[in-house]
C-alpha positions, 0 to 999 in steps of 0.5 A: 921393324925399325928402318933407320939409316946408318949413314951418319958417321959422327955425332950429329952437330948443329946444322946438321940434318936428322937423318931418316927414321921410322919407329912405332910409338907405344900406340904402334903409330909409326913416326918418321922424320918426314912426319916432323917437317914443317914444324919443329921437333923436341926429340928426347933420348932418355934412359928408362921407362918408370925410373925416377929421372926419366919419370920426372923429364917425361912429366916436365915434358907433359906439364908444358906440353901446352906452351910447345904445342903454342911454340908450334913444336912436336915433342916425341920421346925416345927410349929402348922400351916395348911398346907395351912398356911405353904405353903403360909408362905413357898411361900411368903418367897421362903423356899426351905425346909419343914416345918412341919404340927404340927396341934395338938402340938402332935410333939412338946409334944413328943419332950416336947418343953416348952411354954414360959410364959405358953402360947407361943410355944417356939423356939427350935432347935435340931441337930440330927446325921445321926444316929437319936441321939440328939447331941445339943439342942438350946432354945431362944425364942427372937434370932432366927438367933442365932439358925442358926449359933448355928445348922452350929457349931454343924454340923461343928463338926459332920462332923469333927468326 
């Protein structure tokens, strides 16, 4: 069951707080905000388990996952996928991270993540501080391996300060 608070209104901005959350990932560990304090966070919305994009991104998190875990980042992935569709898309692409059961869009509304064209998910990537505050938020639909390298910048310059 998700347990997503609504009480966010507008999209959430920098400096913002992430606002409560519980989800199953794809092994049905449940996975909070509270969970993520004290470290950063690379929360990832992304549209699709085992489409092309999607599939590319997911992997580019998996291939630097290493200089995150160095960083001191969590990496959690987001989309509307079952927990067996996420845990056969984790399998086959061998993630070593989790990626998140939005089955009812309930995060992705909460987070106000827009539809691209009024139909798609779209991609989006926050950056959140050990503190639970959004520090950089990244939208592109069609380049998801620019959400990686745009997630290690900003870590990079958290850890410097």
């Amino acid at each position: 069951m998700d347990l997503c608070s609504l009480r966010i209104k507008m999209p959430l901005k920098l400096g913002d707080q992430i606002p409560d959350f519980s989800l199953s990932d794809q092994l049905g560990v449940s996975r909070t905000n509270k969970q993520a304090k004290g470290r950063p966070l690379v929360l990832f919305f992304y549209p699709k388990d085992d489409t092309p994009g999607c599939t590319i991104e997911v992997c580019g998190f998996r291939d630097k996952y290493d200089l995150f875990k160095v960083l001191g980042a969590q990496v959690w992935g987001v989309s509307n996928g079952s927990t067996s569709s996420h845990l056969a898309f984790a399998n086959k692409n061998k993630l070593q991270y989790p990626l998140l059961c939005d089955t009812n869009d309930s995060l992705r509304k909460t987070f106000k993540v827009p539809k691209v064209l009024g139909f798609m998910d779209g991609r989006v990537t926050y950056v959140i501080d050990r503190k639970g505050t959004v520090r950089h938020i990244f939208r592109d639909l069609l380049n998801g391996p620019e959400h990686i390298k745009e997630a290690i910048r900003v870590l990079k310059e958290i850890q410097n300060q």
